[in-house]
C-alpha positions as CSV (number, residue, x, y, z in Angstrom):
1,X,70.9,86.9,7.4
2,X,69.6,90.4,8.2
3,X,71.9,93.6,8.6
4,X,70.9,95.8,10.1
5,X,71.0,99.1,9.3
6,X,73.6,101.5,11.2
7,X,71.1,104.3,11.4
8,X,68.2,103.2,12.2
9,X,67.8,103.4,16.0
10,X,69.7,101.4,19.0
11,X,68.1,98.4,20.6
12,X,65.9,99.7,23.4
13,X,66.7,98.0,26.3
14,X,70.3,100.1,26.1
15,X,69.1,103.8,25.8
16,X,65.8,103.5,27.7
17,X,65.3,106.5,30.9
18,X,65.9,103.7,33.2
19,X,69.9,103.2,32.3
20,X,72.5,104.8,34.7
21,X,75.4,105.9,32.8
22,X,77.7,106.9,35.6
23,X,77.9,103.5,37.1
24,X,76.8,101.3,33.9
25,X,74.1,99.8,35.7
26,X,70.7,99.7,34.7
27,X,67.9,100.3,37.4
28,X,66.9,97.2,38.4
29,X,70.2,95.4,38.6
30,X,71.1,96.0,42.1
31,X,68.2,94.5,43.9
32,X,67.8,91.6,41.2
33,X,72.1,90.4,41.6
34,X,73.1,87.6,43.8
35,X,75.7,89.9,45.1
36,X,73.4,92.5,46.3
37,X,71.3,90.1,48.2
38,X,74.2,89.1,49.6
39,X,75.7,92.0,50.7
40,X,72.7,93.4,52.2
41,X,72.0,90.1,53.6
42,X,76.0,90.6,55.5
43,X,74.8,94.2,56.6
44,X,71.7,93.0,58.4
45,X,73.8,90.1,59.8
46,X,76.4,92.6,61.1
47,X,73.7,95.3,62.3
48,X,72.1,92.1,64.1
49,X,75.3,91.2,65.7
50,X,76.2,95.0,66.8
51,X,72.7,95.3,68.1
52,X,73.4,92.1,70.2
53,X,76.4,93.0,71.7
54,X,75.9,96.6,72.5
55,X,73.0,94.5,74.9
56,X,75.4,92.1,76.1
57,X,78.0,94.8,77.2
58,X,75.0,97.2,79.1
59,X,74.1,93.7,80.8
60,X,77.9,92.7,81.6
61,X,77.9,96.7,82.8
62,X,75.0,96.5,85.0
63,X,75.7,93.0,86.4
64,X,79.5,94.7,87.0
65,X,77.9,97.5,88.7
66,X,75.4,95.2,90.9
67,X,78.5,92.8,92.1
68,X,80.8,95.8,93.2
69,X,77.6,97.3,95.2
70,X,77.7,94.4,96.4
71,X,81.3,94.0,97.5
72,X,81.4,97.0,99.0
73,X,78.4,96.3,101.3
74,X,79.3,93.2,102.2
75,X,83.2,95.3,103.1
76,X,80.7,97.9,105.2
77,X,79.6,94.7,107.2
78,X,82.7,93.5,107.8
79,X,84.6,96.5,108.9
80,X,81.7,97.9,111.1
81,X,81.7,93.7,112.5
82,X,85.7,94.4,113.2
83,X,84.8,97.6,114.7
84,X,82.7,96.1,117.0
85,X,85.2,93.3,117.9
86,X,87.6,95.3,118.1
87,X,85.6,98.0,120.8
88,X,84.4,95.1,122.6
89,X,88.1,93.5,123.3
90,X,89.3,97.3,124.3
91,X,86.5,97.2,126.7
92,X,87.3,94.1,127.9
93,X,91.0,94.7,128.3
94,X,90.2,97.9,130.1
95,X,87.9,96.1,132.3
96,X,91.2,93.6,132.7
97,X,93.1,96.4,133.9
98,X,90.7,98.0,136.5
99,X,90.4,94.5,138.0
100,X,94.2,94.6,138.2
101,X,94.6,97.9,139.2
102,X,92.3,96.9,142.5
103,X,93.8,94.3,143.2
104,X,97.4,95.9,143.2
105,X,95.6,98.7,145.3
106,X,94.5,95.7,147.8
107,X,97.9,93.7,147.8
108,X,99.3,97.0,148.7
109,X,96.8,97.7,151.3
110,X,97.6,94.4,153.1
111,X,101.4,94.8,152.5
112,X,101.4,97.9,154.7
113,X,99.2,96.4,157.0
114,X,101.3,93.2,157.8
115,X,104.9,95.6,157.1
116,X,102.9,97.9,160.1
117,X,103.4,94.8,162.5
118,X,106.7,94.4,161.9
119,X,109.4,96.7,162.8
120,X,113.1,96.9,160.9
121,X,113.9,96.0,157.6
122,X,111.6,94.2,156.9
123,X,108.5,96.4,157.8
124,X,110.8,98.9,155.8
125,X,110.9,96.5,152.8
126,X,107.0,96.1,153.0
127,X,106.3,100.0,153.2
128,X,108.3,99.9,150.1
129,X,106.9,97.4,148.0
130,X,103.0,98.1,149.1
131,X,104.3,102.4,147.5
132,X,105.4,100.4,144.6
133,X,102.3,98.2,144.2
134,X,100.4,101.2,145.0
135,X,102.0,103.8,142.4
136,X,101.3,100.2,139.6
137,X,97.8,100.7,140.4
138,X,97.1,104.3,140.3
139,X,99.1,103.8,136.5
140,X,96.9,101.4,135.5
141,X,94.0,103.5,137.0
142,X,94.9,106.4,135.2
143,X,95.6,104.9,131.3
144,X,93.3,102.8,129.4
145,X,94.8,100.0,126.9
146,X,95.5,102.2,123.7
147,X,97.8,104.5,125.7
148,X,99.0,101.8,127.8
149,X,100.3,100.2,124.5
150,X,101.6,103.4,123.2
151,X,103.7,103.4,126.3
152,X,105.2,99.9,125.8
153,X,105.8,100.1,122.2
154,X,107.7,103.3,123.4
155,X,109.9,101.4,125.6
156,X,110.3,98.7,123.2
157,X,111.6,101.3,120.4
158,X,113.7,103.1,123.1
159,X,115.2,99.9,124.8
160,X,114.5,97.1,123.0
161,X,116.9,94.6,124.5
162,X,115.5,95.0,127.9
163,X,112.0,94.5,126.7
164,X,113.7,91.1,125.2
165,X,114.9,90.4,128.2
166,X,111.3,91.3,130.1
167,X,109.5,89.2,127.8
168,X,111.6,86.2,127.9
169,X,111.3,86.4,132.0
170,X,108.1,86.9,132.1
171,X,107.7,84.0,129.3
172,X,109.6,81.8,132.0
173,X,107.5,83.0,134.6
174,X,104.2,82.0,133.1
175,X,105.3,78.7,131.9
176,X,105.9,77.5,135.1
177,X,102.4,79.0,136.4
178,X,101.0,77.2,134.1
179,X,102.9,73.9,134.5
């Protein structure tokens, strides 16, 4: 067996320039470990992932951003489609109530005609009803549908048990037109 001696100098591979004394690692021994492969094999993994998601959110973003353009276009459409329906059914209601209004003016027109021919109460009766009939048609002249139904709602609000009662007469009324 050989002894060494205690003075000569240390083995080389321990006080060589390429030892770190902080850490205790020689250079070298990071890159060559398992567990630095590994590690830096788990950053590029997580770096990879990051990487991917980052483009999966600016895609989910800008498909986001594409289907609410869309939505709201497609709302645009619709409510300038309702617009339209909706001028085109004032139009024709307010076409309905010229028509009407005429033809109150001409009921009235023949009511004083034939209430002319007779004499008494009942060509009294007939001047009446063709002012009546007459005053219906210059109110239907004079309004068009959205202040005619500001009117009625009015009345409803302000008597709403005679509109109940109007409605239900008039419901009878038409049901046995109809009939």
């Amino acid at each position: 067996m050989s002894t060494r001696d205690p003075r000569s100098a240390p083995p080389p591979s321990i006080f060589d320039d390429s030892a770190d004394v902080s850490s205790g690692t020689f250079q070298g021994d990071e890159s060559d470990s398992p567990s630095s492969k590994s590690e830096r094999k788990a950053d590029e993994m997580v770096s990879g992932v990051q990487n991917e998601a980052g483009e999966m959110a600016g895609k989910t973003e800008d498909k986001a951003k594409e289907m609410t353009g869309r939505a709201q276009d497609k709302a645009k459409e619709m409510t300038g489609k309702a617009e339209e329906v909706g001028g085109k059914a004032q139009d024709k209601a307010d076409q309905g109530m010229d028509s009407a209004a005429s033809g109150l003016g001409q009921a009235a027109s023949k009511m004083r005609e034939q209430g002319a021919q007779r004499e008494g109460a009942v060509g009294t009766a007939a001047a009446k009803t063709a002012d009546t009939l007459d005053s219906a048609s210059q109110f239907l002249q004079n309004k068009d549908t959205a202040q005619l139904m500001d009117d009625v709602e009015a009345f409803v609000r302000q008597k709403p048990v005679e509109s109940l009662l109007i409605a239900a007469g008039i419901g009878f009324v038409l049901s046995k037109i109809v009939r």
